[in-house]
C-alpha angles and dihedrals in degrees: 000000000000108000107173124152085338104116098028116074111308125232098195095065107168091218101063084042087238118163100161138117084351118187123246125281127244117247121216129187119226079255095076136193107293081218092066097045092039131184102310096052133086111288103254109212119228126235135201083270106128112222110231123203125196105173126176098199119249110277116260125256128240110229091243089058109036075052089055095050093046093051088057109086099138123116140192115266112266085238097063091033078072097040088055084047092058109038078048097125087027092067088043104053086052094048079065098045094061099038099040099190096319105092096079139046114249098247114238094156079079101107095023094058084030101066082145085080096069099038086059083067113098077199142355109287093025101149117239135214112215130181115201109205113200099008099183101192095329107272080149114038105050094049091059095044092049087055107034114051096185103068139083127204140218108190130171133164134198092239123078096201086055103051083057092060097054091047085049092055111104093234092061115128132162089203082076113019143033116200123187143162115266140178099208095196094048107015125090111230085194088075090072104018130063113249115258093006111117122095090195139013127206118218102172118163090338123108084055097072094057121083115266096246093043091052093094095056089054090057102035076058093056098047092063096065091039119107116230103274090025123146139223115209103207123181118165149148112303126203120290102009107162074251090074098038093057089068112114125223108286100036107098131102107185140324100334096342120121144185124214124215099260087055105260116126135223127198115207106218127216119207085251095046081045 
């Protein structure tokens, strides 16, 4: 597992539209971390595969700061945490409504930060599979397709709106990709994907948006797409970012969970949650 500026301060935060200088990926084998799956998932079985772990430590809070975090005990009733659960895809669908496609960078930092995507290669033009999970409007996507002829890609997103814009966008072609709505936590990928046929998986900025008890389901879904050797590319928000210092008292929802003001929701991973 690559764990490199992940869970330090990150320099590629989706809300100030910074691709810049990102930090590395982690890199997870379809074996993944028992942790993740957790105990009431399917068993993975290991492989000969090493784990490797590349960790620039958390950034160090001021004392104003680390003050300010401590002082903030309060937490979101219990009666409005299931009502955000429930108007999940609803907040996000809005979220898209009022951005369209202009509230991220298009990434094409993809293949440069993902050289994991060439190592997966047995030679050059080898084609690869991708899933996408959690495409958004495809910043993503349609970077890597544009630079990388030899893949195709399977990409789905919770929210509706956003799948349509992805099917709206001029690069758009089902020769080379399938994109579909899909609930990672409840819906079954195998519905639109072939067992055991993705070379790589994306988790960017993903798993951060599910609710902390809901996140194994998401990747027990995943595994099961997955070939064996397969790899899941993960990049998220690590603990203390200045994202999650901007948010104000009564915001929060649990031990680094947080809610934003228009209702979406963003989890801070450690190296040990992770």
């Amino acid at each position: 597992m690559l764990l490199n500026g992940l869970f330090g301060e990150s320099k590629m935060q989706p809300e100030e539209n910074s691709v810049n200088s990102a930090p590395r990926p982690v890199l997870l084998p379809r074996e993944m971390s028992e942790n993740l799956l957790t105990a009431n998932s399917v068993s993975p079985t290991y492989s000969d595969l090493l784990l490797q772990r590349r960790v620039s430590p958390a950034r160090t809070l001021t004392a104003e700061e680390a003050a300010r975090l401590e002082k903030d005990q309060t937490v979101v009733s219990h009666f409005k945490q299931v009502k955000l659960e429930k108007e999940a895809q609803k907040n996000w669908d809005l979220f898209f409504k009022r951005n369209s496609t202009n509230f991220f960078k298009d990434r094409h930092w993809t293949t440069r930060e993902f050289e994991e995507l060439g190592a997966c290669r047995e030679f050059e033009d080898q084609n690869l599979t991708i899933l996408e999970a959690g495409c958004g409007v495809g910043n993503c996507l349609f970077p890597l397709l544009e630079e990388d002829t030899n893949i195709f890609a399977y990409a789905c997103d919770f929210s509706p709106r956003a799948i349509e814009f992805v099917k709206q966008n001029p690069l758009y072609n089902t020769e080379r990709c399938k994109v579909f709505q899909c609930d990672l936590t409840k819906d079954d990928l195998l519905d639109n994907i072939p067992e055991h046929s993705v070379d790589v998986v994306t988790l960017i900025f993903v798993l951060s948006a599910i609710h902390p008890e809901k996140m194994h389901l998401a990747v027990k879904n995943i595994y099961k797409v997955l070939k064996p050797g397969g790899r899941v590319l993960f990049r998220d928000y690590g603990l203390y970012d200045h994202t999650m210092l901007r948010f104000k008292s009564g915001n929060k929802l649990g031990e680094n969970f947080y809610v934003r003001q228009d209702g979406t929701r963003s989890y801070f991973f450690t190296e040990g949650t992770c």
